[in-house]
C-alpha positions as CSV (number, residue, x, y, z in Angstrom):
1,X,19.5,21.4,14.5
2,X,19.4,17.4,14.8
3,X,21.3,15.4,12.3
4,X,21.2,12.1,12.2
5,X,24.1,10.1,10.1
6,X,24.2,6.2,9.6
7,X,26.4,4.4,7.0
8,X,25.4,0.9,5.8
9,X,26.5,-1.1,2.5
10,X,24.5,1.2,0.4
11,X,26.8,4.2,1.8
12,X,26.0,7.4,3.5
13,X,22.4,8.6,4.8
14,X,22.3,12.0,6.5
15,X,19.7,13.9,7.5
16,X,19.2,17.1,9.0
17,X,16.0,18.5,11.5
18,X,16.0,22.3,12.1
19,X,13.7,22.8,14.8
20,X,12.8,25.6,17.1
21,X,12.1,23.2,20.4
22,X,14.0,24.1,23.4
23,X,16.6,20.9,24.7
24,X,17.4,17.9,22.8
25,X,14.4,16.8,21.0
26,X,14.2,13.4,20.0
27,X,14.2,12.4,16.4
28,X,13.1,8.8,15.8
29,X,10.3,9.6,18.7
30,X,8.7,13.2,16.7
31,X,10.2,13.2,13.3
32,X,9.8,9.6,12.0
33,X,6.1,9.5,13.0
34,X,5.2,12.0,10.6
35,X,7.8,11.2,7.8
36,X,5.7,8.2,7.9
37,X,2.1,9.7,7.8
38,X,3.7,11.5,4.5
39,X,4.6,8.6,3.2
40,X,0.6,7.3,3.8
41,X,-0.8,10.0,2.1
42,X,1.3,9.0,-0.9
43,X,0.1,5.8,-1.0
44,X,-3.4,6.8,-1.2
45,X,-2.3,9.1,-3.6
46,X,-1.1,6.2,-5.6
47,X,-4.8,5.1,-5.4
48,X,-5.4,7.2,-7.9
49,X,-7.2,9.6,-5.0
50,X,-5.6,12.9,-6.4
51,X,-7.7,12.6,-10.0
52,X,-10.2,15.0,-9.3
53,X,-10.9,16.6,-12.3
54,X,-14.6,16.7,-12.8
55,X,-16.4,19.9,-12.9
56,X,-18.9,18.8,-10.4
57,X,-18.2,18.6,-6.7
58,X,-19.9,15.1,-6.0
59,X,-17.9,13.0,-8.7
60,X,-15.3,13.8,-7.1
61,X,-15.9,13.4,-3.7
62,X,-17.0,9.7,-4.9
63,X,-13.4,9.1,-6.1
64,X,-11.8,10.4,-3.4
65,X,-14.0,8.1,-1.0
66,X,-13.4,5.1,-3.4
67,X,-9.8,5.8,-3.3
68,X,-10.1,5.8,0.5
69,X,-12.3,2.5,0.5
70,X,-9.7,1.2,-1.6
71,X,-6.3,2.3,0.8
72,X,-8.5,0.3,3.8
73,X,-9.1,-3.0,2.0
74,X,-5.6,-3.3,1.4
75,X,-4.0,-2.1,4.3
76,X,-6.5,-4.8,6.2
77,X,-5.0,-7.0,3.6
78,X,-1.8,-6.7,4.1
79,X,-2.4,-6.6,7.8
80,X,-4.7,-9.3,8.9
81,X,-4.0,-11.3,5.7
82,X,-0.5,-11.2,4.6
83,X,1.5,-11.8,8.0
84,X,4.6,-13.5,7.8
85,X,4.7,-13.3,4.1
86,X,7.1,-11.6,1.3
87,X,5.0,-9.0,1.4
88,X,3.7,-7.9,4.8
89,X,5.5,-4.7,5.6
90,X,5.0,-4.0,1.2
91,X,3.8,-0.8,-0.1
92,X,0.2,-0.6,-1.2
93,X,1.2,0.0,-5.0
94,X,3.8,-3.0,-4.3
95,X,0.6,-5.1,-3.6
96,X,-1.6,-3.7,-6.3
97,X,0.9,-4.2,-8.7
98,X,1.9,-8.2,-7.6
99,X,-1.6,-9.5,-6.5
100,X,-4.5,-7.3,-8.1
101,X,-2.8,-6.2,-11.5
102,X,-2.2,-9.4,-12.8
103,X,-3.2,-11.1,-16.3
104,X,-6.2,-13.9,-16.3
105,X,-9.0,-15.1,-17.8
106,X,-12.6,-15.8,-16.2
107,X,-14.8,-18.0,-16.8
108,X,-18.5,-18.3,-15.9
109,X,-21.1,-20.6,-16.4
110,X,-24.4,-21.1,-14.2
111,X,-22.7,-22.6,-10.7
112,X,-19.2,-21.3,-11.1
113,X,-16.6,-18.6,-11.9
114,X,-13.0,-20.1,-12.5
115,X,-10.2,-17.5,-12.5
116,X,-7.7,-19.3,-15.0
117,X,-4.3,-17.0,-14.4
118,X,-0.9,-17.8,-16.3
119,X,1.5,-20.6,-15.7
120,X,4.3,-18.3,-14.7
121,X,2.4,-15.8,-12.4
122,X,5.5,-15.6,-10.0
123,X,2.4,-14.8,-6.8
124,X,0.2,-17.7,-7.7
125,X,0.2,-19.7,-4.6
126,X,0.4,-16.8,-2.4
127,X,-2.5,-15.5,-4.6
128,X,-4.6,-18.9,-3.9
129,X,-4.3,-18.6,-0.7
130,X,-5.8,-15.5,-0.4
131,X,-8.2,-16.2,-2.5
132,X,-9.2,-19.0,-0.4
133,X,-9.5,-16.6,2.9
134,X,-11.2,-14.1,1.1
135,X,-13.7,-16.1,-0.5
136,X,-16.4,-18.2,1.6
137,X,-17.2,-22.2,0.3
């Protein structure tokens, strides 16, 4: 058995490991790893990647591959795109939530699409930025 204990300002945080390797195996080296692969799959699960209730096999499949699409472009996002900002170690329903889910209007005519979002969008110059990056001219 491992246990690993660590006290901060929050308080107590204990965990236990019950293994069957031989020696002293080393926790942050094999157990972190996949704690945070599981935590991963649950972001793509908050992709909406585990609806999957058509009858058909192919509808499905679709979802799941949007879903996966989906995970990529914003992990790229936060990657490439969102170093040394508030949110570039966030959680992809963290940046769904604060840069994708917002309120806005758009407006079109024949040369130009405005995006016209509110005065107290807390993200906006973070969100202009991006937008800027993202989109050429």
């Amino acid at each position: 058995m491992v246990v690993k204990a660590e006290t901060s300002h929050r308080g107590f945080n204990t965990r236990y490991v019950v293994t069957n390797l031989h020696g002293s195996p080393q926790y942050d080296h094999r157990y972190c790893p996949r704690g945070d692969m599981e935590n991963r799959i649950k972001e793509q699960q908050w992709l909406f990647s585990d609806r999957t209730s058509c009858h058909d096999g192919w509808p499905n499949q679709y979802r799941l591959l949007l879903a996966g699409l989906a995970y990529l472009l914003l992990e790229r996002l936060r990657r490439v795109y969102l170093k040394r900002t508030a949110y570039a170690t966030a959680q992809v329903t963290t940046l769904r939530l604060k840069l994708l889910k917002i309120g806005g209007a758009v407006i079109r005519n024949t040369r130009l699409v405005r995006l016209m979002l509110s005065s107290h969008y807390p993200d906006q110059d973070l969100f202009r930025m991006l937008a800027c990056k993202l989109v050429p001219g």
